[in-house]
C-alpha positions as CSV (number, residue, x, y, z in Angstrom):
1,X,-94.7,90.2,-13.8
2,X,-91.2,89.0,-14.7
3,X,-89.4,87.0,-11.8
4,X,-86.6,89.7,-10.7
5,X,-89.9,92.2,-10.2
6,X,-91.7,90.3,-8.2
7,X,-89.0,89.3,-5.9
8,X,-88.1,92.7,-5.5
9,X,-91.6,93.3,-4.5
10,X,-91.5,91.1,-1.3
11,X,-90.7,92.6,2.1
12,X,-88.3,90.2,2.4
13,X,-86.4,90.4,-0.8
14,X,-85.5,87.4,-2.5
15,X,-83.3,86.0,-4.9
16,X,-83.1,82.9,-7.4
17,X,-82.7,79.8,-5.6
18,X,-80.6,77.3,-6.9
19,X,-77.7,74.6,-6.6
20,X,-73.8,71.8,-6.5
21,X,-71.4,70.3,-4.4
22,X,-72.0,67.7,-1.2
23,X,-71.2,68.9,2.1
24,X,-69.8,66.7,5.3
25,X,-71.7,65.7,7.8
26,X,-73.2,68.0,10.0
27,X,-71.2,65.8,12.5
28,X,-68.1,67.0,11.5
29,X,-69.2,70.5,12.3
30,X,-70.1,69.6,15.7
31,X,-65.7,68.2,15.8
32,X,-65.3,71.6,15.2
33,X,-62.8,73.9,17.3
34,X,-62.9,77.7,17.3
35,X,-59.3,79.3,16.7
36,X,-58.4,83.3,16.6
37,X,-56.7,84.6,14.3
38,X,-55.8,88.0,12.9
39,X,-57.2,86.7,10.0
40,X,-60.7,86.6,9.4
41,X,-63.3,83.5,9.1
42,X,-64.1,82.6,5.9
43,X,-67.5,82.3,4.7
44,X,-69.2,81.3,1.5
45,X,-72.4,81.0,-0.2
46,X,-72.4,78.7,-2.3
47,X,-74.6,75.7,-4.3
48,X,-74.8,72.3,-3.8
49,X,-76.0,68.7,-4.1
50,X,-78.2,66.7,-2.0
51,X,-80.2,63.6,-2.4
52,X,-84.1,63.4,-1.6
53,X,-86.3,60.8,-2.1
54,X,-83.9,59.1,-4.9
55,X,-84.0,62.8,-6.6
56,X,-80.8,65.3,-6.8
57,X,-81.7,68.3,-5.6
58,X,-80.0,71.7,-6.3
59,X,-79.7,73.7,-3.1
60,X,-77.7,76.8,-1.2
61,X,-75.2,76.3,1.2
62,X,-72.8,78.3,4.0
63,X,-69.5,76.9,4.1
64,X,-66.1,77.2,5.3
65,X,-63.0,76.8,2.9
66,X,-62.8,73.3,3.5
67,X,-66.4,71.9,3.1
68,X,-68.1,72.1,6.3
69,X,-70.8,73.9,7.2
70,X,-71.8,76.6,9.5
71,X,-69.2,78.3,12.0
72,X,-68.5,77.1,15.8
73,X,-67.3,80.1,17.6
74,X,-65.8,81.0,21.0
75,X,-68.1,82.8,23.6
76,X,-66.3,86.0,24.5
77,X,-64.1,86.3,21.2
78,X,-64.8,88.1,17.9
79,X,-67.1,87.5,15.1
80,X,-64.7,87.7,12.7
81,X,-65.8,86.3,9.1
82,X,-65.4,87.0,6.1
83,X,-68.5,86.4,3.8
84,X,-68.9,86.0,0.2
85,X,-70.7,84.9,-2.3
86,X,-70.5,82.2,-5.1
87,X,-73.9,82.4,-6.8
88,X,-75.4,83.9,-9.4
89,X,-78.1,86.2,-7.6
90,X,-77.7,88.8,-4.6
91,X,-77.7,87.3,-1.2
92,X,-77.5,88.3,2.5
93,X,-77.0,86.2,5.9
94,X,-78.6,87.3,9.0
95,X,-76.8,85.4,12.0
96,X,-79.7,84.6,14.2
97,X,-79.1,84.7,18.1
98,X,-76.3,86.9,17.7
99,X,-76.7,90.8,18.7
100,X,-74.4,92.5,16.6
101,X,-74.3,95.7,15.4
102,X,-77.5,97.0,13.5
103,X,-75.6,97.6,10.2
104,X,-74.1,93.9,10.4
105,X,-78.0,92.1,11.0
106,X,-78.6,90.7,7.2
107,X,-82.0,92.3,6.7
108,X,-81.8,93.3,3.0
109,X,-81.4,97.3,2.5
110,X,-82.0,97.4,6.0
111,X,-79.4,99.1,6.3
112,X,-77.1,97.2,4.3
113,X,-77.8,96.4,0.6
114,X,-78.0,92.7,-1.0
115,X,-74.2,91.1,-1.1
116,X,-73.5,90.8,-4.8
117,X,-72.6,87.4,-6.8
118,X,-68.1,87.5,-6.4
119,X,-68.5,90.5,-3.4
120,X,-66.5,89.5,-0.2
121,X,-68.0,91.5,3.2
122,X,-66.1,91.3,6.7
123,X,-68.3,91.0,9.4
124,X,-66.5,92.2,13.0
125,X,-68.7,92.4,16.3
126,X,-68.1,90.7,19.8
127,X,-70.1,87.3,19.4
128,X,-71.4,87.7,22.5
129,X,-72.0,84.7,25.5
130,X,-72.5,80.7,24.3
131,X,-75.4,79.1,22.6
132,X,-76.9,77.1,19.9
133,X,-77.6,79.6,17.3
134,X,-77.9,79.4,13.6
135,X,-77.4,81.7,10.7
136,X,-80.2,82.0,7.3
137,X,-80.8,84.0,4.5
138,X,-83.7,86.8,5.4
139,X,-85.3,86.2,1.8
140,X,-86.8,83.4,-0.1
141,X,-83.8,81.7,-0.6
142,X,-83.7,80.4,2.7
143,X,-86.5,77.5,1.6
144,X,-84.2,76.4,-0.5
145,X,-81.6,75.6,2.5
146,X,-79.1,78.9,2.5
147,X,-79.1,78.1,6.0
148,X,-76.3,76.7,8.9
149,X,-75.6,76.2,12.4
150,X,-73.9,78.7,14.5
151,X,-72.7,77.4,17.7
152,X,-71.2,79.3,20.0
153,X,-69.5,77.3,22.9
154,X,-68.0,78.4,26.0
155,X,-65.2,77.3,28.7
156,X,-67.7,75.4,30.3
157,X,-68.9,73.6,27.5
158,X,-65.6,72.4,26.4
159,X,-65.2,71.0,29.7
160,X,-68.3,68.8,29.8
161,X,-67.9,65.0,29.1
162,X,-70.2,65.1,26.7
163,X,-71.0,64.7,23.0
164,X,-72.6,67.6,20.8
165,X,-74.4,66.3,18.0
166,X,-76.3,69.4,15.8
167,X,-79.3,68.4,14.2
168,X,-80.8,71.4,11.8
169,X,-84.1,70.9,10.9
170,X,-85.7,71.8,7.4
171,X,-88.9,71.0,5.3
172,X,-88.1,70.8,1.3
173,X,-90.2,70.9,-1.7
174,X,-89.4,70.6,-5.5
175,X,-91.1,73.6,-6.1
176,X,-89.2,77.3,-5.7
177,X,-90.0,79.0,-3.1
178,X,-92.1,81.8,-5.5
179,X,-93.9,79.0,-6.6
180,X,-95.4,77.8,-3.5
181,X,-96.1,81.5,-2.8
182,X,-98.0,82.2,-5.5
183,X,-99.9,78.4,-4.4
184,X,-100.5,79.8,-1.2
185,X,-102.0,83.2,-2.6
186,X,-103.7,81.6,-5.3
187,X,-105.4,78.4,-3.2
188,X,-107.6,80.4,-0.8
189,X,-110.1,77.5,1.0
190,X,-113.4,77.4,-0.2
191,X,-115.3,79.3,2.4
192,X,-112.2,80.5,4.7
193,X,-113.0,83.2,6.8
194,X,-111.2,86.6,6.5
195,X,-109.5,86.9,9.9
196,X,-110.6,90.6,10.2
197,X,-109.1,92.6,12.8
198,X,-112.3,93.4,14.9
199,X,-114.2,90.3,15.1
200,X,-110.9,88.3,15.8
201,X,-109.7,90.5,18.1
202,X,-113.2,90.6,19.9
203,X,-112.3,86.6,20.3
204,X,-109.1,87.4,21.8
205,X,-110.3,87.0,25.3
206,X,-111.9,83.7,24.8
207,X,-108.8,82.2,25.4
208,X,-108.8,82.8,29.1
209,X,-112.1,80.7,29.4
210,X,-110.5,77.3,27.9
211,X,-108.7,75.1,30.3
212,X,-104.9,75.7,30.5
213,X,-105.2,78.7,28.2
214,X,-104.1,76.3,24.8
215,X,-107.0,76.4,22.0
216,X,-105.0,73.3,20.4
217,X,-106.8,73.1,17.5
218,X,-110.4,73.2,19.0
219,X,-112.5,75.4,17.1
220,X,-116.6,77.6,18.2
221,X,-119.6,78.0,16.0
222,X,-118.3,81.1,13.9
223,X,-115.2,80.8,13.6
224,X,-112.8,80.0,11.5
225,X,-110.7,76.3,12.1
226,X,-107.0,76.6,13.1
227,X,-104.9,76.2,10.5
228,X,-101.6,74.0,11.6
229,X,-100.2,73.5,8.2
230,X,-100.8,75.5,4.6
231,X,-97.6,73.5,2.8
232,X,-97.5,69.5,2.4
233,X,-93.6,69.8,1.7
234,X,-92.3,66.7,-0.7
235,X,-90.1,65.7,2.5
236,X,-88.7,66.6,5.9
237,X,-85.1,67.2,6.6
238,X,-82.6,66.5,9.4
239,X,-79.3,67.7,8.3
240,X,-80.3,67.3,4.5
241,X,-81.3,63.7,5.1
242,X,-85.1,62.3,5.4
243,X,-85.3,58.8,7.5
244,X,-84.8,57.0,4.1
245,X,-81.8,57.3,4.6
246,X,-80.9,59.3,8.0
247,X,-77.8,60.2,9.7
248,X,-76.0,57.5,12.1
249,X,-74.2,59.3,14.6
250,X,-71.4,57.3,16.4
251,X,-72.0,57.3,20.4
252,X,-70.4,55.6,23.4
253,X,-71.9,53.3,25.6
254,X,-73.0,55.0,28.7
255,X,-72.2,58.6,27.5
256,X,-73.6,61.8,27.4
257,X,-75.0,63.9,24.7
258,X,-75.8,67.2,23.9
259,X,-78.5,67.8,21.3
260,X,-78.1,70.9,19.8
261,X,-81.6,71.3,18.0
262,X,-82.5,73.9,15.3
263,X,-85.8,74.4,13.4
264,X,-84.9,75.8,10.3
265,X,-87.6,75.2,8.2
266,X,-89.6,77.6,7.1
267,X,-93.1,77.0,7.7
268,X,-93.1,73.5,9.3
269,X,-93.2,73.3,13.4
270,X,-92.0,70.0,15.1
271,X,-91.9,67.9,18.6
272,X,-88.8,66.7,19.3
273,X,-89.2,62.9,20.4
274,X,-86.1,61.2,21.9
275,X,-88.1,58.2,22.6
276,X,-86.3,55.4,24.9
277,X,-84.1,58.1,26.1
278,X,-84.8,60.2,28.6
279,X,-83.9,63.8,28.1
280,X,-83.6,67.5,30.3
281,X,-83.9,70.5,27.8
282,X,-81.0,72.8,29.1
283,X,-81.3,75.7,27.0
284,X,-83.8,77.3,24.7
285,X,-82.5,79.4,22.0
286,X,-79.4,79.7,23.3
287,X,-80.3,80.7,26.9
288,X,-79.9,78.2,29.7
289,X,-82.9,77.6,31.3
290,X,-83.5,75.4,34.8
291,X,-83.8,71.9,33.6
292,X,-87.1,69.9,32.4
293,X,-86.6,66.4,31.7
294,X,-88.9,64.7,29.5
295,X,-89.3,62.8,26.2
296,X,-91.3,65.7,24.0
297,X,-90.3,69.2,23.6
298,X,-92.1,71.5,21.1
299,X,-89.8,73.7,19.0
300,X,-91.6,76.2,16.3
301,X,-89.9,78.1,13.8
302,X,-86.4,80.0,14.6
303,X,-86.2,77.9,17.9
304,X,-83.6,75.8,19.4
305,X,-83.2,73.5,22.0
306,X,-80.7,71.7,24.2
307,X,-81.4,69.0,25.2
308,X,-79.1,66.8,27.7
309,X,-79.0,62.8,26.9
310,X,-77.5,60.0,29.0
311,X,-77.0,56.8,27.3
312,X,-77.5,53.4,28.8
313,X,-74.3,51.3,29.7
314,X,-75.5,48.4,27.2
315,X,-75.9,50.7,24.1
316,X,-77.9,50.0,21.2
317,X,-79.8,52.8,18.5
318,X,-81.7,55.4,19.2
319,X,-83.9,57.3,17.1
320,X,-84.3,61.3,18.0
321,X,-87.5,62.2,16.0
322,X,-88.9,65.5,15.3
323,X,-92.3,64.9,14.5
324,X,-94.5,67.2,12.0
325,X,-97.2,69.1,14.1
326,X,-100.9,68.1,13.4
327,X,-99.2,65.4,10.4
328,X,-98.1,61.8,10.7
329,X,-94.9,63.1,8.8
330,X,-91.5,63.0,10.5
331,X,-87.5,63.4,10.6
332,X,-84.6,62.4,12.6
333,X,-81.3,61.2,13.6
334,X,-80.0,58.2,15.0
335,X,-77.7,57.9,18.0
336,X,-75.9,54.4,17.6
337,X,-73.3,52.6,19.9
338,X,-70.5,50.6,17.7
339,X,-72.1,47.8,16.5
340,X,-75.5,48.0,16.8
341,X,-77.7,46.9,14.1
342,X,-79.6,50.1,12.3
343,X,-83.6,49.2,11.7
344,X,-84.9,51.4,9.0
345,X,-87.8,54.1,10.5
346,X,-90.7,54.7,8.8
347,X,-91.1,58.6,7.5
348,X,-94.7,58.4,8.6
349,X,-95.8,58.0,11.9
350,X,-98.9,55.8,13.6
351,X,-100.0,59.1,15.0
352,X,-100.0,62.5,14.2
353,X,-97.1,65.1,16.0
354,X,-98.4,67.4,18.7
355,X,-100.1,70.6,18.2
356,X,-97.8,73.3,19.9
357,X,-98.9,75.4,22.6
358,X,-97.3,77.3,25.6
359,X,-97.6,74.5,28.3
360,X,-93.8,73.9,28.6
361,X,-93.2,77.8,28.0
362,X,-95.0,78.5,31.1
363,X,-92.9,76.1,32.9
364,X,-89.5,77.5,31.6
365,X,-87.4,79.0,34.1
366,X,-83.9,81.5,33.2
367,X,-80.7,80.5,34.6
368,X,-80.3,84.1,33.9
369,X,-83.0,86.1,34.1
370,X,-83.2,90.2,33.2
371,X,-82.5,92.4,36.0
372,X,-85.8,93.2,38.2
373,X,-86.7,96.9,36.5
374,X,-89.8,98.6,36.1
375,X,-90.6,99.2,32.1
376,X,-90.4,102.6,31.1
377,X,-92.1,101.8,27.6
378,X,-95.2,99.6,27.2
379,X,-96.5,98.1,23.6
380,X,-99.7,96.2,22.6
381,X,-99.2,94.6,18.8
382,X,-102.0,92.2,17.5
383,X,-101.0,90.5,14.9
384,X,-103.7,89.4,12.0
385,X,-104.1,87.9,8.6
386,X,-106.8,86.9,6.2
387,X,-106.6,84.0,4.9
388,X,-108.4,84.1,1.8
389,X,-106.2,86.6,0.5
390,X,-102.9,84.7,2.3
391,X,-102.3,88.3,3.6
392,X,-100.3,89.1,7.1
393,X,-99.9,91.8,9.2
394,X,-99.1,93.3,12.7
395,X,-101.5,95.9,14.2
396,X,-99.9,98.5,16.6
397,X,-96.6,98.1,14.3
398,X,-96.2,101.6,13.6
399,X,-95.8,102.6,17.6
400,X,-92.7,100.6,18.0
401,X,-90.4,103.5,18.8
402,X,-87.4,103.5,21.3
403,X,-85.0,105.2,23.6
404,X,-82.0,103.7,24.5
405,X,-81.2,102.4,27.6
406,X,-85.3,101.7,28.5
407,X,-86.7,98.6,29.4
408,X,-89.5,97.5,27.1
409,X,-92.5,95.6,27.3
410,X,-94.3,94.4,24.4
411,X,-97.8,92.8,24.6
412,X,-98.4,90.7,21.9
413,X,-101.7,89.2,20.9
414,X,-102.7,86.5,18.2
415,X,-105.8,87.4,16.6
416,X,-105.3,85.2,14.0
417,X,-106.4,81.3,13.5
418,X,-102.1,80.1,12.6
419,X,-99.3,80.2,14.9
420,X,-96.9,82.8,14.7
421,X,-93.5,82.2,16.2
422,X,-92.1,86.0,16.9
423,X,-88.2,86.7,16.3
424,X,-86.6,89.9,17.5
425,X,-83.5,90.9,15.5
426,X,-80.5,92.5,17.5
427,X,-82.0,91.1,21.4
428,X,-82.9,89.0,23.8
429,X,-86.0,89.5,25.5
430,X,-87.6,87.1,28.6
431,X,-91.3,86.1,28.4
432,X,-92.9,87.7,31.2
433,X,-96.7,87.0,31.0
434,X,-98.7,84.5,28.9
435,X,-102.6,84.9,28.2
436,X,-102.8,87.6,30.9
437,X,-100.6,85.6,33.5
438,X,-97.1,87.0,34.5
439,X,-94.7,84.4,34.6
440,X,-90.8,84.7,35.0
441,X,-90.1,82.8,32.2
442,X,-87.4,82.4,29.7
443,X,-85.0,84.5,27.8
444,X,-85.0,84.0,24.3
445,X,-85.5,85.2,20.8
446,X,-88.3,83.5,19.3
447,X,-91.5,83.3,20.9
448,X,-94.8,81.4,19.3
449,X,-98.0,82.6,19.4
450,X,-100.5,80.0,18.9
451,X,-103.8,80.7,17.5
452,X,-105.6,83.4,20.2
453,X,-103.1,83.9,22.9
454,X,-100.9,86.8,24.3
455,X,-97.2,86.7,25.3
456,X,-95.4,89.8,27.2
457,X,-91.8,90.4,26.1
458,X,-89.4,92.6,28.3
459,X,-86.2,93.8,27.0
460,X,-83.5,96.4,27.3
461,X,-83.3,98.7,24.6
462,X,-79.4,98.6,24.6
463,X,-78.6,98.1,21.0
464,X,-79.6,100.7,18.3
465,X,-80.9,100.3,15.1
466,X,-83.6,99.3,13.1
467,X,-84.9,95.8,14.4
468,X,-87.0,94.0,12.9
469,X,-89.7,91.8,14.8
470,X,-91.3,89.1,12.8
471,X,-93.2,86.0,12.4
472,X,-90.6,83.3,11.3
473,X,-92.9,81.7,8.9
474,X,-91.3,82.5,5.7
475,X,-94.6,83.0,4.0
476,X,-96.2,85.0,7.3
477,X,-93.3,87.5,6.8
478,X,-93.2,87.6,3.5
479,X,-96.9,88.7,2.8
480,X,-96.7,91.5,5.3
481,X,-95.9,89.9,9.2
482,X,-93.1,92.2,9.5
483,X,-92.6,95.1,12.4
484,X,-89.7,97.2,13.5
485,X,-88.4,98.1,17.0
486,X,-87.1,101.5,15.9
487,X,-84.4,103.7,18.2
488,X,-85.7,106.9,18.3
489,X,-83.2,109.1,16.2
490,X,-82.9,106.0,13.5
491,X,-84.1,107.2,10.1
């Protein structure tokens, strides 16, 4: 099959991946300041350089005219960019967190068609209320790093004393992104189970007889082990640096900081260490939530996290790891006062990182919470795979159909031995049950489903179009993980 065809073949569309051209810091995005202007923001896809493990590497980028990545945005203003394209191959951006328009999402021919190598598209929809967002191409390209923050800050934010510092998170490999498809496809496990629908589903309730709910890797006679990881990237990134050679960001003594976290990579879940330093995670994916303080908080594919630092008044370095789930692997930043000597931090760990489960989801409470409303539309979706044949899917997909202005409840069950973290396109939706319990939990966009468990979404069907809900696993989605939330009346 030549490459063009079998890109074209993929739900997800695809294009080539490729590469030139170093970009600043990520710390100079986080400097950042909005402005309006009649004038739109410009936006452009481009190549670049980056260095990995002593290697150049030829990746995507999203950049502004001069050089820095990603957009920072006012809450309450327009989305006003102008997006175009300076590679060789088709390419679309789907701004993730945002709810604009369905026509403006960055699905691929869904509606709109692939931006074309030298095309220029405006892109004009209110941006909605603050949050740590972040914008990715919904195709294979986004292995290769066509991905960028999006941070959308409001009054209140500008008014804290307190430092943001934007750490996007990505897993890299040499290969192309087809490549360790076809790997994936081609490398069934000796003896690996096919997850069929019936006999995992018939498991499904098994969950509620384990303590807290959380499988966490443990396997029963019959079936088939949890599988945390099916890619060993060649590294890990933090803003396009592995702790070789990590970013040093520049903190006062005794000052605050705002992590803005974001997992983009595409297949790799981490915990988010920030070691000596106590933290409270203020927000999940955009959406304040009461605060939790801790030193580890989970973040799976799509997700993002705010988490609130306070420095100590004698300074020093301070690592903020996000450590590979179920691997010894691990990435970072460090947060430095002026003068503080820098010790270099292994990329391995003594220990492997956590395995993710829904422990601090059920503890996640909404500053803002969905109105109180009985649903007038219920869904059950089970989502399955087989992974011999590295094939996904979403039972119950085809039911997915909408009025507008109903509330919406979608059960979703994991009948599947890998975690799925869930995105919906074009909404926010609050957790509202996990494994059978109601909760009153966040509001978010990405949910994850570990191995055997349930979530219950609510939303308000407020914004029409065709959405799609999906596992962010690039792979998941790309081999069939895919469903739509469709308005009725949407063709």
């Amino acid at each position: 099959m030549k490459r063009r065809e079998f890109l074209n073949d993929l739900m997800v569309g695809a294009a080539a991946l490729g590469t030139s051209a170093i970009l600043r810091p990520m710390r100079a995005f986080a400097q950042e300041t909005a402005k309006t202007s009649p004038a739109p923001r410009a936006l452009s896809v481009g190549y670049r350089t980056i260095d990995v493990k002593g290697r150049s590497a030829r990746v995507f980028g999203l950049v502004q005219p001069d050089g820095r990545p990603g957009l920072a945005l006012d809450a309450g203003t327009e989305f006003d960019v102008a997006l175009s394209s300076a590679i060789d191959e088709p390419a679309l951006i789907h701004w993730h967190g945002l709810t604009p328009p369905w026509a403006a999402d960055g699905v691929p021919d869904n509606p709109a068609a692939l931006l074309q190598p030298s095309e220029t598209r405006r892109y004009t929809f209110a941006v909605g209320a603050g949050g740590t967002h972040w914008m990715h191409a919904h195709t294979l390209q986004e292995q290769n790093l066509l991905a960028a923050p999006l941070i959308v800050r409001t009054a209140d934010d500008r008014k804290r004393d307190e430092q943001e510092v934007v750490v996007l998170l990505h897993d890299f490999s040499f290969l192309s992104a087809e490549e360790l498809l076809a790997k994936l496809k081609g490398n069934a496990a000796p003896g690996a189970m096919p997850m069929a629908h019936g006999s995992m589903q018939g498991m499904a309730g098994m969950q509620h007889m384990m303590p807290g709910n959380d499988m966490g890797g443990m396997t029963m006679p019959g079936m088939a082990a949890m599988d945390l990881n099916d890619i060993d990237y060649d590294a890990y990134l933090a803003n396009d640096r592995t702790l070789d050679d990590p970013e040093v960001v520049r903190v006062d003594k005794g000052g605050r900081v705002r992590l803005r976290i974001i997992n983009g990579a595409t297949a790799t879940a981490f915990t988010i260490d920030t070691g000596r330093l106590f933290g409270e995670l203020v927000a999940v994916d955009g959406q304040g939530v009461e605060a939790v303080a801790g030193t580890s908080f989970p973040v799976a594919m799509g997700q993002r996290l705010d988490i609130r630092l306070s420095l100590p008044k004698e300074g020093g370095a301070f690592p903020v790891l996000a450590l590979r789930e179920g691997a010894v692997e691990r990435t970072g930043v460090v947060l430095a006062t002026a003068g503080t000597d820098i010790r270099k931090i292994a990329v391995v760990g003594d220990a492997k990182g956590p395995v993710l489960g829904l422990d601090l989801e059920r503890r996640l409470r909404p500053v803002s919470p969905l109105a109180t409303r009985a649903a007038d539309r219920r869904f059950d979706l089970s989502l399955t795979g087989d992974m011999a044949a590295y094939s996904w899917g979403v039972d119950g997909a085809d039911s997915l159909v909408v009025k507008r202005g109903q509330r919406i409840e979608v059960t979703i069950s994991n009948a599947s031995m890998m975690a799925h973290p869930m995105h919906l396109h074009g909404h926010h939706f609050q957790v509202i049950g996990i494994n059978g319990a109601p909760v009153a939990g966040a509001v978010r966009d990405t949910v994850l489903l570990p191995p055997m468990a349930s979530v219950v979404l609510a939303f308000d069907a407020d914004n029409p179009g065709r959405w799609p809900l999906h596992c962010h696993h690039l792979y998941h989605m790309a081999t069939g993980m895919m469903a739509y939330v469709t308005y009725d009346g949407i063709g």
